[in-house]
N, C-alpha and C positions, 0 to 999 in steps of 0.2 A: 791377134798378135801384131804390135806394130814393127815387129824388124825382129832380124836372127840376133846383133849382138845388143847391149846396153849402149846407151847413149854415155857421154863423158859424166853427166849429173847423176846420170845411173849408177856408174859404174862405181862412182868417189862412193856414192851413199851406200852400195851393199860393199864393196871394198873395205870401208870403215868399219861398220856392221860386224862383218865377217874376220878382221883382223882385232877389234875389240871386243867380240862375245868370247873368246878362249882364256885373254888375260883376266878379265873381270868373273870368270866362274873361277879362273886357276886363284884368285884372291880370296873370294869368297870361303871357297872351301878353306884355302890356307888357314883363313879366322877363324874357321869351326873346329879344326884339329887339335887344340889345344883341349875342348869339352870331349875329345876321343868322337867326334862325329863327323861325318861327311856332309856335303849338300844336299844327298838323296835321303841319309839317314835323317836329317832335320827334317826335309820335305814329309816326311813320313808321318814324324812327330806332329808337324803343326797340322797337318789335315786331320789327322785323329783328333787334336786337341780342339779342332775347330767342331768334332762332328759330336751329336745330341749322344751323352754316355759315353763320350771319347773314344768310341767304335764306329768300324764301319764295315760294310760288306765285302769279301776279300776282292770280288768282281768289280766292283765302285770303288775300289781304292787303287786297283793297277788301273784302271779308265781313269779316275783324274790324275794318276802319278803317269801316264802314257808309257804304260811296262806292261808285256804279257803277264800273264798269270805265270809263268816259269821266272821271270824278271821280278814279279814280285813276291814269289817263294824267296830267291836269291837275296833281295835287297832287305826282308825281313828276318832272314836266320841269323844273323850279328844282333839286331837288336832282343830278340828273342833271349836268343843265347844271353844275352847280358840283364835280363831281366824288363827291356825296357817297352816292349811289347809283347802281349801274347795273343795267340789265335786260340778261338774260343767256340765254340759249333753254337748256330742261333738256335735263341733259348724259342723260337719258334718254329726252325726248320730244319731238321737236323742235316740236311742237303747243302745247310747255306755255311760257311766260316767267316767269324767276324776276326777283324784287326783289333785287338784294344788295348789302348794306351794306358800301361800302368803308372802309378803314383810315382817310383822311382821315372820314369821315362817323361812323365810331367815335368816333374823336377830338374831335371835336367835342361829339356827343351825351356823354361824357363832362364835359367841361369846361365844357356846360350842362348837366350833370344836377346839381352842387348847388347852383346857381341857382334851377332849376326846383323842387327840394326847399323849399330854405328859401320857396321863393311861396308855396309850397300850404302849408309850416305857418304863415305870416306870416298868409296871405290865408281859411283854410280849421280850419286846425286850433287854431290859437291861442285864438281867440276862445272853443273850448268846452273843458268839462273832459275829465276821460279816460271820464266815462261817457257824457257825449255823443260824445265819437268811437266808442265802442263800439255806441253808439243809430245813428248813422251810420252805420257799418258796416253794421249790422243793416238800415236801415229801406232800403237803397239794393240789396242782397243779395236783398231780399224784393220790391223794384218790380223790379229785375230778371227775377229767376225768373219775378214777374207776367206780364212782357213777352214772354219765353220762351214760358209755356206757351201764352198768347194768338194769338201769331206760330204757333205749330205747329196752331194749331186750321183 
């Protein structure tokens, strides 16, 4: 550890960080409200939409949404309830519960996805050039892996 507080270049850059991660989600979501979804509820959508069969294992889906399994009981009974996911017992384990992404819940997450697109270049990407989104890419890559390798220690 090099010192108890941040330095001044420290300080600006998690300062900033930290004073522009709250506006930029409270945006995002704003965009999606209009589709009747939230941030978390998309987040949901496009992991399924993204996984082989638009399902996934209830266990692997709170791990990459970073929500216990009571978090992701919660965040999936709205969409549930409105037809746009269902849980489904694997058709291999009956121990196991999948997430799956129905066709109405497709369809939607389509028809906000270039809603959601144009927020994050409106609200995220706009403002910097193309070597700042490239530094972004990079600097968020690298606190990642940080997190990563920290997490496994």
């Amino acid at each position: 550890m090099s010192g108890t507080w941040l330095n001044t270049r420290e300080l600006a850059a998690w300062r900033n960080f930290v004073s522009a991660l709250g506006p930029l989600m409270d945006s995002l979501e704003t965009d999606l409200a209009p589709h009747g979804l939230t941030l978390g509820d998309y987040e949901v959508l496009v992991h399924l939409s993204e996984a082989p069969e638009r399902r996934m294992r209830m266990c692997d889906l709170a791990q990459a949404l970073r929500l216990s399994p009571s978090g992701l009981t919660r965040r999936l009974d709205g969409l549930v309830r409105h037809g746009l996911v269902e849980r489904r017992a694997s058709p291999t384990d009956r121990r196991v519960m999948h997430a799956h992404l129905t066709e109405p819940g497709f369809d939607l997450m389509m028809r906000a996805a270039p809603d959601h697109v144009d927020s994050v270049r409106r609200h995220l990407l706009d403002p910097l050039d193309t070597t700042q989104v490239d530094q972004l890419a990079n600097i968020f890559a690298a606190v990642r892996q940080r997190c990563s390798e920290l997490a496994a220690v």
